[in-house]
N, C-alpha and C positions, 0 to 999 in steps of 0.2 A: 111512467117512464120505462122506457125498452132496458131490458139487462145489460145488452151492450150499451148501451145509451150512460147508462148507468158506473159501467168499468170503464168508458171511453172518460167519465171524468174523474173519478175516481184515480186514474192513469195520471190525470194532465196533474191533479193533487198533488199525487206522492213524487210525481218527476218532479216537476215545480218546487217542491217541498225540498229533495235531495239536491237537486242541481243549484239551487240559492242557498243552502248551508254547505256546499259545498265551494263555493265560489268566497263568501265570507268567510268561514272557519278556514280555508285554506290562506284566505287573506292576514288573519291575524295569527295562523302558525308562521305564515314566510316572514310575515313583519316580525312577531318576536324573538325568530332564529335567524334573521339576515344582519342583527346587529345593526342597523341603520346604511346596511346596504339596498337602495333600492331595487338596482338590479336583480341581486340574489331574491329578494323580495316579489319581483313579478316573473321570473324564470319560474318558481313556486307554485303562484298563483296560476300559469297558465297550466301547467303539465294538470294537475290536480281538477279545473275545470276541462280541458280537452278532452282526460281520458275519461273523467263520470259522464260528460256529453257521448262518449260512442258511448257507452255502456247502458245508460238510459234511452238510448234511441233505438238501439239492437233490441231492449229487452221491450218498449212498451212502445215501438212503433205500431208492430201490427194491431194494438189496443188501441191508441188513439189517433195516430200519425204523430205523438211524440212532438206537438208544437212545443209547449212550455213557455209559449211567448203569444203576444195580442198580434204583435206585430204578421208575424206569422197567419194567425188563426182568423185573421180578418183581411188581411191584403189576399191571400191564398182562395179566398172565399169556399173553404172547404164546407162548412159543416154551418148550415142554417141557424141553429141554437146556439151560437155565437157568447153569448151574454153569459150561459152557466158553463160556458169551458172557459172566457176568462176573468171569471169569478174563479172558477178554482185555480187558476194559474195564478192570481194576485193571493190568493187566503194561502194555496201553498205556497208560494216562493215567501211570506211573511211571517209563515211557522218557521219556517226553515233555517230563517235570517235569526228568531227568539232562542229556536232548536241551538245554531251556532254560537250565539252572546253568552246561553246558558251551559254551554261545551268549556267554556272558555273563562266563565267563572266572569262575565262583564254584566252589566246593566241589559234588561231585557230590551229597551228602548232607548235610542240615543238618537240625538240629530247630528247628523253629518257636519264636519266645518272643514272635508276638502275638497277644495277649489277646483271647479271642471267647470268651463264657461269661457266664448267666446269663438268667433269664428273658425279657428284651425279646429276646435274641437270640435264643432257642430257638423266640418266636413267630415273629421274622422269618424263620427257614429252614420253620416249618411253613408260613406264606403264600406265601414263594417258592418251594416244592415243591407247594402245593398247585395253585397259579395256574398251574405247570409241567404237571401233570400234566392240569388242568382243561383247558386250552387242547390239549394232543394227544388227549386225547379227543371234546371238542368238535368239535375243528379237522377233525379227521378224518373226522368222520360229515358237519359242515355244507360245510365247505370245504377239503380233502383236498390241493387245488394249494397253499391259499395258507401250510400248516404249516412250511416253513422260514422263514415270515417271520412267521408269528406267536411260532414259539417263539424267534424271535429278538427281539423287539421286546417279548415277555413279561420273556427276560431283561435285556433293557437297563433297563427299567422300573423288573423288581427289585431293581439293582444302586443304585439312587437310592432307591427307597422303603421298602426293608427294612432292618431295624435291620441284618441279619446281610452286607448287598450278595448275597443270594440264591447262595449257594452251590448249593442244592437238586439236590446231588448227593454219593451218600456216597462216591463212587471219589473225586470229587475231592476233598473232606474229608480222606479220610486223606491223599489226596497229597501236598496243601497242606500238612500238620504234618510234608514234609519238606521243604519250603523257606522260610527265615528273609529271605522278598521281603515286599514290599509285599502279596501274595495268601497269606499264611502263617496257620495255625493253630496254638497249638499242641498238641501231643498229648492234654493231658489235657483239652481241649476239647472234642477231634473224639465224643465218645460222645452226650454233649449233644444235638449237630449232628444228627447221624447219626439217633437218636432221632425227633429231631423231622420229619425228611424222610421217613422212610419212614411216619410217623402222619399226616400233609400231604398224602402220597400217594395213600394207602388212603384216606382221606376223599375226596379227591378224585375218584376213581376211581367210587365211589359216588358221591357227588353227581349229578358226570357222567352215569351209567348212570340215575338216575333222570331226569334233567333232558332228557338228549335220548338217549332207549334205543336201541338197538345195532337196525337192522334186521331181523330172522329171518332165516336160511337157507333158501331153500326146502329 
């Protein structure tokens, strides 16, 4: 394996790894300081994943392109050896989620029992996978610097105006149906989910390629 080859997943690892204990731990500090507010509880939760989204994208884009998702690293069709970059986005995003339960003083494995299922939800994870993928496409052909902050500011958005809080991501998906936090799915959900993100995706991705086409190589 090439060096780079090598850092590029080692990158997708440690983002994967940060940005799911980040999303979870952030979940179960809102939940235990919002008092049984959910609002205060996902106002929380998004600032906390927004801002580590620009800061892991800033720092290890130019290492991997900073997927952190399948959805991403296969509809995108960047990167041939597909299979060990999301291997390491599932093995990190599942440290990440043990990393947070053991932050937190919880069970290193729990199975989720909240309820995310059904039609309004399976649109809202298509739109926030679709607006996910629309905007790194976009982003990157019109304005390339400014991608850690648009796909950050895309997910804050989605987390308020999506039925589902924009998951639009299938590693985390399943993560999340192992932790019974405030960010929890549960398992017999996550297909639903999953489903709908990668069809959000692939739309997107198209759209995109028609809407503003990929330059030529000379």
């Amino acid at each position: 394996m090439k060096v780079a080859d090598s850092r590029a997943l080692a990158a997708e690892f440690i983002g994967s790894l940060i940005l799911f204990a980040t999303v979870v731990g952030s979940g179960i500090m809102a939940e235990r300081l919002a008092g049984g507010n959910v609002a205060v509880a996902l106002l929380g939760n998004t600032a906390a994943t927004g801002a580590v989204l620009y800061v892991l994208i800033t720092l290890l884009g130019p290492v991997s392109g900073a997927h952190f998702n399948p959805a991403v690293t296969l509809t995108l069709g960047a990167r041939t050896d597909w299979l060990p970059f999301v291997a390491m986005q599932l093995t990190g995003g599942l440290t990440g989620v043990l990393i947070a339960h053991a932050m937190f003083d919880m069970p290193l494995i729990e199975t989720s029992t909240h309820i995310r299922t059904g039609a309004g939800q399976w649109i809202g994870e298509f739109v926030a996978t679709f607006g996910l993928l629309f905007t790194i496409v976009v982003g990157s052909r019109q304005r390339p610097d400014a991608v850690p902050a648009l796909v950050a500011l895309w997910i804050v958005a989605g987390y308020w105006f999506t039925s589902s809080t924009s998951f639009a991501n299938p590693a985390i998906t399943l993560a999340r149906a192992l932790t019974d936090s405030f960010a929890g799915i549960r398992p017999i959900d996550v297909p639903g989910f999953v489903i709908a993100q990668f069809a959000g995706a692939w739309v997107a991705v198209r759209v995109a390629n028609w809407l503003v086409p990929p330059v030529p190589t000379p």
